[in-house]
C-alpha positions, 0 to 999 in steps of 0.5 A: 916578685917580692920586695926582699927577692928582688933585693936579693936578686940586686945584690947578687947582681953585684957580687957577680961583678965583684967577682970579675973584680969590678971596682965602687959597686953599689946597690940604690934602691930607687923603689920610692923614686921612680917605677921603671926598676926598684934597684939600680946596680953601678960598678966600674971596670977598668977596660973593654974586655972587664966590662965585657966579663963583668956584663956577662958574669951577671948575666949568668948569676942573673940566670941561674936565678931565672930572671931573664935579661929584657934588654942590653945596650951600649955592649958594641962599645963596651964603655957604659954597659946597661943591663934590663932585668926588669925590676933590677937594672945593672950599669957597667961603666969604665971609670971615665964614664962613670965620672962623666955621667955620675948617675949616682947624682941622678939618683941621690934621694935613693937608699944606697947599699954596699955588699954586706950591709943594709941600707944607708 
């Protein structure tokens, strides 16, 4: 897949969550860092049931795109919610979570993107 369809494809990703009302989405183009995923989408939803719907809302969106999900972990609590699509990786946190773990921090050296915008 080229390099713009998968951008494409990552910021759809995040306005599937946002459409659930996902809160502090971003999108971290993490291609130059590392050969796992070329983008990272994190978001935060405020209790299990959201982070259920925002998980299951971009998988959907994922779908109709035709990009199958390889993996999904941490449902069963539903408190930071990991989801594999191969060249994108979805991160659905409670927000206590989120702070807890700050990934972004991990991934500080990445080209970040908010819905609407290029990159920073």
């Amino acid at each position: 897949m080229q390099a713009h369809e998968v951008e494409r494809i990552a910021k759809a990703a995040a306005t599937a969550a946002e459409d659930k009302k996902a809160t502090d989405i971003i999108v971290l183009n993490v291609q130059s860092l590392t050969t796992m995923s070329d983008f990272f989408v994190i978001c935060s939803a405020n209790s299990r049931p959201q982070v259920e719907a925002v998980s299951r809302a971009v998988r959907d969106k994922m779908s109709e795109f035709g990009v199958t999900c390889r993996g999904v972990e941490g449902l069963d609590e539903a408190r930071w919610v990991l989801l594999d699509f191969g060249d994108v990786v979805v991160h659905v946190f409670q927000p206590e979570d989120r702070e807890f773990y700050h990934i972004e921090r991990l991934w500080g050296d990445a080209d970040i993107y908010t819905l609407g915008e290029s990159a920073n």
